[in-house]
N, C-alpha and C positions, 0 to 999 in steps of 0.2 A: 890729670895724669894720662898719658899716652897710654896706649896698647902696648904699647913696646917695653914702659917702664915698668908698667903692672904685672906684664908677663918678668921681668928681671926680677922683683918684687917678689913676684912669686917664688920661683926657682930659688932665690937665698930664704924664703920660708923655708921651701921645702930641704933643703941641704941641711938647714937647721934641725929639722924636725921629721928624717929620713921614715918612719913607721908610720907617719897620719896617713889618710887618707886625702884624695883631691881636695874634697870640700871640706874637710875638717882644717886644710890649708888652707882653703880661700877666707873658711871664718876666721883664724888667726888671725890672717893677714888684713880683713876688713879690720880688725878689733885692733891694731897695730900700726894702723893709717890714719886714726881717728875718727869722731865726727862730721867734722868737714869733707875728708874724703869718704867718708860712708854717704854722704847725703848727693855728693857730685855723684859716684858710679851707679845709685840708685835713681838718682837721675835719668844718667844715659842709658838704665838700663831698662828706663820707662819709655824712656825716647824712643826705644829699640824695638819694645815690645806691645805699646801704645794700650797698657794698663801696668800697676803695680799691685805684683801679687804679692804679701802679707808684710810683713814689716820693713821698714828703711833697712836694718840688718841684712833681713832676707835677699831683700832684691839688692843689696850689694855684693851678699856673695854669690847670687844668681849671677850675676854681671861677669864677675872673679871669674864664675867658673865657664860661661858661655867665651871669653875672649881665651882662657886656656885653651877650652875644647876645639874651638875653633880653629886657634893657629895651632896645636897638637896636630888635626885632622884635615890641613892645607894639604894641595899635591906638592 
């Protein structure tokens, strides 16, 4: 999954579920991606970070939320 797709991903979480929080959007959206795509963004997000902090979960919604923040916080 792209950056691009994750962040579109996102944004129909969030329109779905207007009151959460970022990351309580990013968990949804991990948990709505399934397995497989939990295990890829935990991945890149090991890739990223060159350790994986505490569960597959975790560091996929670490992942979720570092590509939001990021392009959110582009010039």
């Amino acid at each position: 999954m792209t950056d691009e797709e994750l962040i579109v991903a996102f944004a129909l979480t969030r329109l779905d579920h207007p009151g959460l929080e970022l990351e309580e959007i990013a968990a949804l959206l991990v948990r709505r991606l399934g397995p497989d795509r939990m295990l890829d963004m935990a991945g890149q997000n090991l890739a990223d970070r060159g350790e994986l902090r505490g569960s597959l979960f975790a560091a996929a919604v670490e992942r979720v939320m570092r590509v939001v923040l990021t392009l959110r916080d582009a010039p």
